[in-house]
N, C-alpha and C positions, 0 to 999 in steps of 0.2 A: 161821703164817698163810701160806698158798699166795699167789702172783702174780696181782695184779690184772691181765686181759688186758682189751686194746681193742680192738675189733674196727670197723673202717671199710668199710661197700660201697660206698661214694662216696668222689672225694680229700679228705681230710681233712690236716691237721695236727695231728700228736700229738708231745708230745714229756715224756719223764719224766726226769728226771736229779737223783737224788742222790750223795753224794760218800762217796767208798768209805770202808770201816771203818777202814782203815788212815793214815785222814790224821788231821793233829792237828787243835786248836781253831781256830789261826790258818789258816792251809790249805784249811779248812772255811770260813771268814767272806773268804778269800780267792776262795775258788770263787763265791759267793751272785753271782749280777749279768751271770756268763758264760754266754754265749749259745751254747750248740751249734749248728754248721749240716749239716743233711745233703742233699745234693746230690745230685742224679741228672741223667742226659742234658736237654739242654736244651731238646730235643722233645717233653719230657713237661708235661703237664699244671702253670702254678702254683698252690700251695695258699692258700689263708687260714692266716693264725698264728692256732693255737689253744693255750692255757696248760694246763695238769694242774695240779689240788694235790694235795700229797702228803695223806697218810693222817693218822691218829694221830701226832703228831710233838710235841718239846718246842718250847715258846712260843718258845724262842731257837735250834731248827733249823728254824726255817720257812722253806721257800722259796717266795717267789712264783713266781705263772705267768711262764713263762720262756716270749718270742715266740718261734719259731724258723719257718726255710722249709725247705719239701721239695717237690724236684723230682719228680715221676714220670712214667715212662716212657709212652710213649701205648700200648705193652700192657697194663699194669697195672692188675687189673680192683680188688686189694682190696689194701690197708695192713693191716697187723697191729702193732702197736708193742705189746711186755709192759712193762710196769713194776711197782716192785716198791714195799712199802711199809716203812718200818722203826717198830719198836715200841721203845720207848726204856723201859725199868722204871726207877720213880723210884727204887729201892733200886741201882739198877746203878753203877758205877763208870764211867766213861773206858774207861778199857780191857777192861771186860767187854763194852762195847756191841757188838752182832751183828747180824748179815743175819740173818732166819728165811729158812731155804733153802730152796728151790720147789722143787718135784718134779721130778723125773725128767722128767717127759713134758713139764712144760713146759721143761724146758734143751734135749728134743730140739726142740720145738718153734722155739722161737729160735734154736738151730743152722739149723733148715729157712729162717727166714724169713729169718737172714745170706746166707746163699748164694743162695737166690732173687732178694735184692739184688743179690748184685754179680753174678749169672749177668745181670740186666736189665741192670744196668750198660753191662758188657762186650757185649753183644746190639747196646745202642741204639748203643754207642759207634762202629759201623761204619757208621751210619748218619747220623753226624754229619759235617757241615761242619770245617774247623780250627778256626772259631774260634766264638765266641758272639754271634752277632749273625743278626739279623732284619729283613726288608723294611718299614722302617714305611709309605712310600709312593713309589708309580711313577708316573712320569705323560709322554706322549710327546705332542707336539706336531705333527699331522700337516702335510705340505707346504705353508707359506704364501707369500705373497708379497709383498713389502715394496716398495711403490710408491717415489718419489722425495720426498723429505720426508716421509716416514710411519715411523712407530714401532708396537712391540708391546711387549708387559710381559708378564711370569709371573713370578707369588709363589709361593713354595715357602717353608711353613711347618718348623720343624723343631723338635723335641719338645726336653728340657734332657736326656733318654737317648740323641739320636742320637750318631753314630761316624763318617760318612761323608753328604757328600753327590757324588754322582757326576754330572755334567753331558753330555752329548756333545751338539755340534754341527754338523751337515752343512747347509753350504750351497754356491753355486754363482759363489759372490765369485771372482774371480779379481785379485787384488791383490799386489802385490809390496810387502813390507814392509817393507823398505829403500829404499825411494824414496817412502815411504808421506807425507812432509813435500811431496810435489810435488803432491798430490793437494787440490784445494778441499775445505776443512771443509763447505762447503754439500751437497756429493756424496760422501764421505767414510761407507763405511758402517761402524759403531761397534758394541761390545758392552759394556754398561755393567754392573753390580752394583753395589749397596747396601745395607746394614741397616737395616731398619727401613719404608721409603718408596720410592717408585719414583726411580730415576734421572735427573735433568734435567740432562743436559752441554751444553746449550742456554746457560746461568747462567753457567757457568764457562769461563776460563781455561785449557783445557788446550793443551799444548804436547806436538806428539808426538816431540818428540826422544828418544828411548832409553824411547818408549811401552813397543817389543814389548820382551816380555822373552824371553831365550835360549831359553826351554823354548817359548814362544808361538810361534820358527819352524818347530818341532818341531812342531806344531799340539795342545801341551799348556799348561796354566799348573802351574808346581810353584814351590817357596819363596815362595808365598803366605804370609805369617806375622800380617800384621795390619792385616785390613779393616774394623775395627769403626770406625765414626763417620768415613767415608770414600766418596767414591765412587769406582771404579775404573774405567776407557773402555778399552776395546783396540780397534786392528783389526776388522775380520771377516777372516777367512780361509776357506777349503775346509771344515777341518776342525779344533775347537778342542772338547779333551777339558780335561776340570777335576774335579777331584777335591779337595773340601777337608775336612778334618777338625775334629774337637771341638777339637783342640790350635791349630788356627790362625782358628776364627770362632766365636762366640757363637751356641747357640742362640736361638729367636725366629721374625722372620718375614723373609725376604732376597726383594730386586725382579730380576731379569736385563730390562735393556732393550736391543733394539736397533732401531737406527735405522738409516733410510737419509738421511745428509745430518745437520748438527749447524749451531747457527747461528741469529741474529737473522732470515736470511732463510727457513727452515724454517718456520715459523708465517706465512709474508707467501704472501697470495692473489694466484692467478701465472694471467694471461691466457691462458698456456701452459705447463705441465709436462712437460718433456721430462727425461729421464736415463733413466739407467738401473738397472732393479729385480733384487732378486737374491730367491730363496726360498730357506727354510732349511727344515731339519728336527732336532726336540730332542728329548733324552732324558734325563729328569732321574728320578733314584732317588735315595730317605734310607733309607740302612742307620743301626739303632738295637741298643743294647745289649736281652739280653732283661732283662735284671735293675738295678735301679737302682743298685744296688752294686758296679758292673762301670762300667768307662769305658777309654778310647782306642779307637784309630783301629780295633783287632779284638778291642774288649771283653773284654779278658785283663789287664787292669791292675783293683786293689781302689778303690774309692770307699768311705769310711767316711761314714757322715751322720750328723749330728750330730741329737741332740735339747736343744728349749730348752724353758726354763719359767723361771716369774714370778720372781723371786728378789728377797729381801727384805734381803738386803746388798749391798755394792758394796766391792770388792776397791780400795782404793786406789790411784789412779794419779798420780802429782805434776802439777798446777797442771791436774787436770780438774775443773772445779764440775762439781756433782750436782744442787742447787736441789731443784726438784719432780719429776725427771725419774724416773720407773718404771727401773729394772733388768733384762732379759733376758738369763736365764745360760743357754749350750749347752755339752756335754759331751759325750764321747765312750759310751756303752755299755759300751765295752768292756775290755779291762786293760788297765793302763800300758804305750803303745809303748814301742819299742827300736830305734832307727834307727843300719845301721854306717855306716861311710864313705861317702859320697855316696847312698845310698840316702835313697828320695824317699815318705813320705806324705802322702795328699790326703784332706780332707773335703770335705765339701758341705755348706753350710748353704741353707737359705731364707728369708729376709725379706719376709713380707706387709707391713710396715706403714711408714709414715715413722718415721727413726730420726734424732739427730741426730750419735750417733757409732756405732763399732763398735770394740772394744778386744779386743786377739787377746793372751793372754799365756801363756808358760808355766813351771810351776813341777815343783817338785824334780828339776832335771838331774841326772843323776846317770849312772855308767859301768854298766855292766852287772852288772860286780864289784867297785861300791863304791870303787873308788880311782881318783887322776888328779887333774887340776888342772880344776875344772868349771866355774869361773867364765869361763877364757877359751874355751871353746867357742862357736863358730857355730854356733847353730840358727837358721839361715835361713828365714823365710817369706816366702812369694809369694802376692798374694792377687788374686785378677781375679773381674772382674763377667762373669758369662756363661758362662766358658768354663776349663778347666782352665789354670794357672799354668803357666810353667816359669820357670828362672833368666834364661833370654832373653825371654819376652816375658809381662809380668807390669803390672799396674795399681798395686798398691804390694808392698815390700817393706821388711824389717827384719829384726834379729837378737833374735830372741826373747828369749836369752841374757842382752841386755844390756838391753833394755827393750820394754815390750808395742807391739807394732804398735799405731796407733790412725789411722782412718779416721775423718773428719769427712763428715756428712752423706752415708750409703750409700745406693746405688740401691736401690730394693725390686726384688727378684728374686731369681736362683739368686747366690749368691756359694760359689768355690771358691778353698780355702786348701791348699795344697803346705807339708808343713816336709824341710827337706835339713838332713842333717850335713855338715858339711864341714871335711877339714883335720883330723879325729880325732888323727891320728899324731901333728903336731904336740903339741897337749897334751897328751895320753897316753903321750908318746914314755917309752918305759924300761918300761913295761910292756903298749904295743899288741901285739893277738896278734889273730889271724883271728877271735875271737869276740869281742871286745869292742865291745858298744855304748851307744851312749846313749840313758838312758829319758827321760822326760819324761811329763808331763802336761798338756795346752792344757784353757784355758778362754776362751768368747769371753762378752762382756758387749757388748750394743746398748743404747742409752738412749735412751726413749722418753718426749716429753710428753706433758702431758693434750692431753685432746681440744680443740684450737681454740687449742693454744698452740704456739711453734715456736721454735728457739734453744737456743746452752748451755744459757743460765738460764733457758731456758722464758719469758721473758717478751712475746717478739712473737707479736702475734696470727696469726692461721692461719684462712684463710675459705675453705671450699668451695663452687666457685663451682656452681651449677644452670644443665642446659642445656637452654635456651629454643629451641623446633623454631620455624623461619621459617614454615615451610609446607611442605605437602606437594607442592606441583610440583616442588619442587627437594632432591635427596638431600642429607643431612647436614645441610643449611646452620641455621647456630644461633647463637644469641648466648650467651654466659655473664652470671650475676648475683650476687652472695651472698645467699645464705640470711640474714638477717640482718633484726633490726626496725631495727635502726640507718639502715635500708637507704632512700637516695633515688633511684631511676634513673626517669630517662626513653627509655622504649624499652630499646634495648639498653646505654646509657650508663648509670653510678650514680657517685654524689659518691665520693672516695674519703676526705674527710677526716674524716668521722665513723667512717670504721674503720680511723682508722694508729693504730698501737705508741702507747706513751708512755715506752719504756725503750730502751736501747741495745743494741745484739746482742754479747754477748761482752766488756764496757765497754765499747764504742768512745764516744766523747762527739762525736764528728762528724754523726753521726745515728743514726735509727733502722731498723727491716725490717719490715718488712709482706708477708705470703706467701699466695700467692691460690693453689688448688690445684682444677683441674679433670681432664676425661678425654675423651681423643678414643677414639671407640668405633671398634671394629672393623671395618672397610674402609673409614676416610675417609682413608682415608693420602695420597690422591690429590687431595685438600682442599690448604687453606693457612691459616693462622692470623694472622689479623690483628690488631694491637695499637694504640691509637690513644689519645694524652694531649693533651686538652684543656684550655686553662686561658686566665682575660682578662690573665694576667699572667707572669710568667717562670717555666716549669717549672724545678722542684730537684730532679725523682726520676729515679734513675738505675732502670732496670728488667732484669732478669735472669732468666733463663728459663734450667729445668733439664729434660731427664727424665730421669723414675724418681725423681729425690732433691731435694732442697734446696739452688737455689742458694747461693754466695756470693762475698764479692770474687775468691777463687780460684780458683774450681769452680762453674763454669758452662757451657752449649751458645753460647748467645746473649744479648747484652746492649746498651745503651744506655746511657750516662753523657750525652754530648753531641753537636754535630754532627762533633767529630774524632774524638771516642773511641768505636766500636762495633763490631759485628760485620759493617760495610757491604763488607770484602771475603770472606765467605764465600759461597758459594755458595748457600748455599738462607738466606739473609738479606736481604731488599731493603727496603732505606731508600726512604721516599717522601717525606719532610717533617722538617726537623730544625730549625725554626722555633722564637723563644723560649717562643709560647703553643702549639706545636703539636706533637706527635708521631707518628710514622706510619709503620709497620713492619709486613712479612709474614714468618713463619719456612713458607717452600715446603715443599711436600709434607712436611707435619707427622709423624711420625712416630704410630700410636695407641697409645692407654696412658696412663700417669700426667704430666703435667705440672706444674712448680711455678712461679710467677714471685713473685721477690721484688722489693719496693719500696724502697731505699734512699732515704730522706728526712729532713728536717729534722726535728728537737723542734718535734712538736705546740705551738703558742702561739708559735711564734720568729718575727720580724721575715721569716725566708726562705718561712715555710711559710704564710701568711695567702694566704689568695685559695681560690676556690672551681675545684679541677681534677676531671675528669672522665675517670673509663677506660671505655676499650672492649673487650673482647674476645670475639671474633665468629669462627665456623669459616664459610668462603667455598670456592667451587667456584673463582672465577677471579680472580683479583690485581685488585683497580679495575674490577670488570667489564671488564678488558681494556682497559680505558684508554681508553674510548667510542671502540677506532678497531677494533671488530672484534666478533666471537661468539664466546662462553662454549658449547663444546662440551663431552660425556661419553663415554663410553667403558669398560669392561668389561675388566679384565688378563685374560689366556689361562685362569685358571680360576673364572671371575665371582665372588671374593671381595670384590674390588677397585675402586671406581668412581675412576676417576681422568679431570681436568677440565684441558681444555688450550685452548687462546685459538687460533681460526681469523681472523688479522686482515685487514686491508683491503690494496687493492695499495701503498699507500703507509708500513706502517707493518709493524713485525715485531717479534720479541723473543716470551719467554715471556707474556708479558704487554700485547704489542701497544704497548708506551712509545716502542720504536727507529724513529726515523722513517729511512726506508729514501729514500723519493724527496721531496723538497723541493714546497714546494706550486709555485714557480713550474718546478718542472722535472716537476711533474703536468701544469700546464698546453700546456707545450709537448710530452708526450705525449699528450696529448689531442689537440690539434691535428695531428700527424703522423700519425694513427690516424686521424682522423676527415677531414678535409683530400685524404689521398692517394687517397681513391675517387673524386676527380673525375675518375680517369685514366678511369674509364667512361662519359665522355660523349666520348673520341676512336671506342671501337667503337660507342658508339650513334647517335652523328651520321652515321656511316659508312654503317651500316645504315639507317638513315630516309630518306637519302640515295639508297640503291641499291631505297627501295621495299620492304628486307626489314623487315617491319613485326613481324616471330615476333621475331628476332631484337632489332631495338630494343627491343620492350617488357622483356627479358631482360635486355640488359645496363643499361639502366634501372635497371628495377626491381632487381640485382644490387649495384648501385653507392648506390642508397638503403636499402638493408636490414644493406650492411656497415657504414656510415656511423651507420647508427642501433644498429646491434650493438655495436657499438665508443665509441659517446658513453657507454651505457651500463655497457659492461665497467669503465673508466675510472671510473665513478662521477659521470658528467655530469649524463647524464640518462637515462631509459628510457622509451620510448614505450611500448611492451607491454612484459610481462613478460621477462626475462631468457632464460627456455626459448623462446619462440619466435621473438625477434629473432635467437636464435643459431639455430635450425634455420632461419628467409628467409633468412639470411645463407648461411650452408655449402649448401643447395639451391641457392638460386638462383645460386650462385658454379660449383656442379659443372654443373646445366645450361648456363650460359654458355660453360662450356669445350667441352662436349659439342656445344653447337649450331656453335660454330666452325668443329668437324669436319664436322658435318654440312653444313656452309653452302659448304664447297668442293665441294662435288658438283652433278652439273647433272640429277638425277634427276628425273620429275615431282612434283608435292606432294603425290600420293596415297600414295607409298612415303616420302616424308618425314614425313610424320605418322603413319606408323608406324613410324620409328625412333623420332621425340622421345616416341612415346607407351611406348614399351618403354625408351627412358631416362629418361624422369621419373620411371616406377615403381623403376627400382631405385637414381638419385640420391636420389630420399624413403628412401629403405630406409637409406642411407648417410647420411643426413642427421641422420637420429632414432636411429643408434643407433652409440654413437661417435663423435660427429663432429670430434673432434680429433686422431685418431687418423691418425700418418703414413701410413700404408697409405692412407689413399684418394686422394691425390693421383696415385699411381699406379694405384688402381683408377680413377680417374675419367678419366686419361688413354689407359688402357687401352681404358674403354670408347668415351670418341669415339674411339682410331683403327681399332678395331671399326665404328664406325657407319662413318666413311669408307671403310674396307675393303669394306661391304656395299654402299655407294651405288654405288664406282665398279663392282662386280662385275654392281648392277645396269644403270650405264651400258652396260656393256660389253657384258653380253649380248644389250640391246636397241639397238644400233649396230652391230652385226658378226652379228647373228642372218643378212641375207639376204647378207653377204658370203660366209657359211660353206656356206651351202643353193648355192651357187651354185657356188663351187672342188670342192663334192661333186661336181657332176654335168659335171665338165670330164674326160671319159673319152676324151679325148685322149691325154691324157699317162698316162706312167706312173704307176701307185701312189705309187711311192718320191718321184720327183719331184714330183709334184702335193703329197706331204705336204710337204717342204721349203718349195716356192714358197709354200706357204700361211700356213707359218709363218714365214715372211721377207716374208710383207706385212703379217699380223697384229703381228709388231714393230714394223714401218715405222711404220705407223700409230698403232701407239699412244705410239712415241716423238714422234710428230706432233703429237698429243692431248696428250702432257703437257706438253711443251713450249709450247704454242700456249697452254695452259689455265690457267699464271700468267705473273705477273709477277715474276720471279727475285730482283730485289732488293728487293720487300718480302717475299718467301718466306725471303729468306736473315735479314733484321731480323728478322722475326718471331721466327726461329730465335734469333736468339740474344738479344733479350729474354727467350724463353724460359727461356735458360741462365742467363740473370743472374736471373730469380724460383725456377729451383731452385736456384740457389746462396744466394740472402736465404732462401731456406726452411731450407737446411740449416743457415744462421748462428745461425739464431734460437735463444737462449735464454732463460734466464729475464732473467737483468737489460737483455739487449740487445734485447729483444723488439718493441719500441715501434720502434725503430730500421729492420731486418731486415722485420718486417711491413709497414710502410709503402714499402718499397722492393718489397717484393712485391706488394701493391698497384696501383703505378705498372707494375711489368716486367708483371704479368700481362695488364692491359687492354690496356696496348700491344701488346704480344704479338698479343692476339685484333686488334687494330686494324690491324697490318701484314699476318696472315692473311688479313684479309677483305679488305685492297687490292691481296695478290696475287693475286686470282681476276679473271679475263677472261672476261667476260659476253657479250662479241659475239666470236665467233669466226667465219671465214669459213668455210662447208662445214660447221659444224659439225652441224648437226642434218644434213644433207644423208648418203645412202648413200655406201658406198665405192665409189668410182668406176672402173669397168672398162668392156670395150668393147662390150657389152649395153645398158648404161645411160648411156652417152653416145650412144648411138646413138637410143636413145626419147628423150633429152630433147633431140636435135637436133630430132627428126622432129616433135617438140611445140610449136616456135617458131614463130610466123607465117611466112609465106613471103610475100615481096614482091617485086615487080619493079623 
């Protein structure tokens, strides 16, 4: 019978393989299960596993469809895979059985199609990278800029195939990192990561003693080995590259925050925000393996995955109950490894579901060639949740050898299992040689309860809770319930004592567990989860909160027993009430995904457990609504997967959640009054002014002095007469006119050219008023401009007081050219040192001045905390200032209006006198 050919014009997977004539029975039943793989450049096209069955064959040489992969090249237009079929005569012997041999044309054929392989091969091969790996995603941050107290966030997802994630950061920080402890945590710009949840070093306790790490001065991070369930803050620097791998973080979802400023008073609403802001620019790429059976940092290392199914025995393990619990057996595919000295292999397994153990064991060690001493061999396992094992940084470990690894209550996700030989020579000593290894066999078993039960014995209950939407104005926010008839809730509250346990976890006879199981969905990461135990009597439930798995007294994220014993100093845990009837707890920026909280309590019917308690658990945007001293804000991480909710509080109160009181009520009060109080320095220039008849000028600093006054009751939180927007633009206008007219008020010009200077300075003080107006630059814009305006007045004095002096020295053609110019310009100085002199009063010109000095120095003091302080001193120096200004101007000058007096003009105004006898 000629050779079945296959012919594919599309990628296909094909694959044929029987086992040649020449093997035996066992050889033959040894082959059945091996998986061929054939492999091409990694440019090429992946296929679908497609099975073959063979032909006419005996009932007991059957092979199933065997999956296999093929890579092809991206020129390869068609596949050809021959395979062949064998006919078995029932009369035939063992060793009569034969191949029927194909023709001629097709062996040449198959010659043709070998070499066409490997000729693609070697083609693509130049066209290949070193290593096997692929961009899973890029994403670049263009140039931002991080105000004073402001933060950003970017979530970078990353697949359970990635290999690398690469970071680079450029910004414009200029920080010394060695004196990095001398710098305010409030102005302190930081770069945070975390798994799972955005960053809040706000919460926490850091201390930057031996923060940077060696490679961070370098503007790198390396010997990162274990960020999982951590948050990490560095510096910012110029330039900080990061590069982390599968071997050092768990795939998932990771937060990069940074901040400008860190701190209780970063969230606290600041009458003035002054510091300094830096922008950055980022560049974040995830390189991924192309194939899931590929892993490390350049996808050149094997990952074997494990297949599981139902299994209706259970491999005994000493003092494990079984009870009602289901069976999950996973196994390898493939033949019995062989691991030499320190050589290291890794599977992968998956876990969808709640499990209450995970039991890793393995059987028939054995040397390669059957002899040695195998019972004291180390077959070492490492097993981590997320991320590939090593002997250094691993979640559990054991020696296979000597008894099955067993994990209690496993996260649901990727779990990866490392086995090392170690120490071979030793037991083997007298007959190790360079090929001898050891085989083995792993089997892993997970045990699973019914549905709605939890524990060893399966006996405590297990309620999934349903999430109840608040409403739609506000994202996320939701209460959790049980699904249950048992069920009594009001609102978001339900009884819990119609749904506790009535058996012990594990025997324990101290109490019982009860396991309430919900799920934060996908981008409420930026959320908080609130926990709250009500009762008219003394609570007894300690509560425990896991994710991914099942808490317990051991193994747990977060918990509560009582008011000494909880999770009150971690970080993203804030106690609010540890009261006998009351309980009251947030776990911050919740991570989303699976969560579990168990109930440890009394035996249902006991003297401890009588009374009627009530739980709550509720997904929230802002802790307390911010602790009624502030606004529950929203916000968008850098690539809007994310909504994440942060508390903008009041001037008196700070912290993540607006609880820190920052300024005392009666040292509110006495900021108020220094703010509000110090504008009475504006009835020294307006009494001045009313006084002198300049009536533009009084209604000005008037009205200056009650617009700052009413701006400032308000800022404080006093009172507000109008709105907030416009008291602060009366306030900053009529503050920069007042300066403005000062200027203008020393000049002795007519009022037709004076109302049109203040008419071309009110347009462009409004202009500076509305847009900006906090902003340091205008104090010297606005200085700038009156001495602009006074520049223009005197230029106008001067041209209309020396105009007929000038028309006059023109036509004295007397004198020389040369001379006539000198003389001219030695009266025109004369005189105008005459004028300036005669035109103040030196010693309120010279006060002035330096009141002046002393309100740009309270400007430049001012900060955030000293603000109240500094302001009100500027306040006082600034009106004064304008008040000593206006008392060195000299109103009645002799001559002054009168021409420049020469021998022309003393002559007519002789000749113009009465004449008497």
């Amino acid at each position: 019978m000629p050779c079945r050919r296959a012919k594919a014009s599309s990628p296909a997977m094909l694959a044929s393989w029987p086992p040649g004539d020449g093997d035996s029975e066992s050889q033959k039943t040894q082959n059945i299960g091996k998986t061929p793989r054939f492999s091409l450049p990694q440019t090429a096209g992946r296929l679908s596993a497609v099975g073959l069955g063979l032909g006419r064959v005996r009932r007991r040489d059957f092979f199933p469809p065997i999956p296999t992969h093929l890579l092809l090249p991206p020129h390869a237009h068609r596949l050809t895979i021959i395979t062949t079929d064998r006919i078995v005569s029932k009369n035939q012997s063992k060793m009569g059985e034969n191949w029927i041999p194909c023709s001629f044309s097709s062996l040449i054929l198959s010659l043709f199609m070998l070499f066409s392989c490997l000729f693609c091969c070697c083609h693509s091969l130049d066209q290949l990278g070193p290593y096997d790996t692929t961009t899973v995603s890029s994403f670049r941050y263009p140039k931002t800029q991080i105000k004073p107290d402001d933060l950003r966030y970017i979530r970078v997802d990353l697949p359970p195939w990635f290999s690398t994630m690469s970071v680079a950061l450029e910004s414009d920080v200029d920080l010394d990192v060695e004196n990095v402890e001398k710098v305010p945590k409030s102005s302190l710009p930081m770069f945070c990561l975390r798994e799972g949840s955005p960053p809040l070093p706000d919460d926490s306790n850091i201390s930057f003693r031996g923060l940077a790490l060696d490679a961070l001065q370098n503007g790198s991070f390396e010997g990162i080995t274990d960020l999982q369930n951590t948050e990490q803050c560095y510096p910012m620097s110029k330039n900080i590259s990061i590069m982390l791998t599968s071997d050092q973080i768990s795939s998932g979802v990771w937060y990069f925050g940074l901040f400008n400023g860190i701190g209780a008073t970063r969230t606290q609403s600041k009458m003035i925000v002054r510091g300094p802001a830096y922008s950055f620019t980022a560049n974040i790429s995830v390189e991924g393996c192309v194939t899931l059976t590929m892993y490390g940092q350049y996808c050149n290392q094997i990952l074997e995955l494990l297949s599981c199914g139902q299994s209706g025995s259970y491999n005994d393990v000493e003092n494990l109950p079984v009870g009602n619990q289901s069976v999950v057996s996973c196994r390898s595919n493939f033949e019995t490894p062989c691991l030499g000295d320190g050589e290291m292999k890794v599977y992968s397994l998956e876990m969808l579901g709640i499990a209450e153990q995970l039991i890793i064991m393995a059987e028939n060690v054995t040397s390669s060639n059957k002899t040695g001493n195998f019972s004291g061999i180390d077959l070492m396992c490492f097993v981590r949740h997320g991320a590939v094992p090593s002997a250094s940084l691993h979640d559990y470990s054991g020696n296979l050898n000597k008894a099955p690894l067993v994990i209690g209550s496993p996260k649901v996700g990727h779990w990866y299992i490392s086995i090392l030989a170690v120490d071979l020579s030793k037991e083997l000593r007298g007959i190790q040689t360079n090929n001898t290894k050891v085989c083995y066999s792993m089997e892993l078993q997970w045990l699973q309860c019914p549905l709605g039960k939890a524990g060893l014995d399966c006996t405590s209950d297990r309620y999934m809770l349903q999430t109840v939407l608040q409403g739609d104005s506000i994202p996320f926010e939701s209460y959790y319930l049980p699904d249950s008839q048992r069920l009594t809730s009001d609102g978001a509250n339900f009884l819990l004592e119609p749904l506790l346990s009535n058996s012990s976890y594990g025997g324990q006879v101290d109490g019982n567990w009860t396991y309430f199981h919900l799920n934060i969905p996908s981008g409420a990461a930026g959320a908080h989860l609130h926990i709250q135990l009500t009762s008219h009597k003394k609570i007894n439930y300690e509560v425990y909160a896991r994710f991914g798995g099942l808490p317990s007294l051991v193994n747990w994220d977060y918990y509560y027993a009582n008011s000494t014993s909880n999770s009150h100093g971690s970080m993203f845990f804030s106690l609010y009430d540890s009261s006998e009837e009351n309980v009251d707890f947030y776990i911050l920026y919740v991570k989303e995904g699976i969560w579990n909280f168990g109930l440890r309590h009394p035996f249902p019917g006991s003297s401890n457990s009588n009374g009627q308690t009530t739980l709550s658990i509720s997904l929230e945007r802002c802790p307390k609504r911010c602790s009624s001293h502030g606004d529950c804000r929203h916000a968008f991480d850098a690539s809007g997967l994310t909504l994440f909710s942060f508390c903008s509080c009041d001037l008196n109160h700070g912290g993540f959640d607006c609880s820190v009181e920052i300024v005392s009520h009666q040292g509110h009060i006495w900021q108020s009054i220094a703010l509000i109080a110090s504008n009475a320095a504006a009835l020294l220039p307006a009494y001045w002014a009313l006084q002198q008849k300049a009536f533009a000028e009084w209604v000005l600093f008037t009205c200056s002095g009650i617009s700052s006054g009413l701006y400032h009751a308000c800022d404080v939180g006093t009172w507000c007469a109008l709105s907030f927007g416009v008291l602060q633009f009366m306030d900053f206008w009529l503050s920069f006119m007042a300066v403005v007219s000062t200027f203008v008020y020393l000049t002795t010009i007519d009022e037709v050219y004076k109302r049109t200077i203040h008419t071309v300075v009110t347009i462009l003080t409004a202009l500076l008023a509305i847009t900006k107006a906090t902003r340091s630059s205008n104090i010297v814009l606005v200085m700038a401009i009156g001495a602009l305006g006074l520049f223009v007045g005197w230029m106008i004095e001067f041209t209309i007081k020396f105009r007929s002096f000038s028309f006059s020295m023109g036509f004295c053609t007397q004198i020389p050219e040369r001379q006539q110019m000198r003389e001219w310009l030695r009266n025109l100085l004369q005189n105008l040192l005459k004028t300036v002199l005669r035109r103040f009063r030196w010693g309120f010109l010279l006060a002035g001045f330096i009141a002046l000095a002393m309100a740009a120095t309270s400007w430049k003091l001012e900060a955030s905390e000293s603000y109240w302080i500094w302001h009100s001193v500027w306040h006082v120096t600034i009106y004064t200032s304008s008040f000593f200004f206006l008392c060195s101007k000299v109103t009645d000058i002799n001559g002054e209006n009168e021409r420049p007096q020469n021998g022309n003009y003393e002559l007519t105004r002789q000749d113009s006198l009465p004449r008497g006898e």
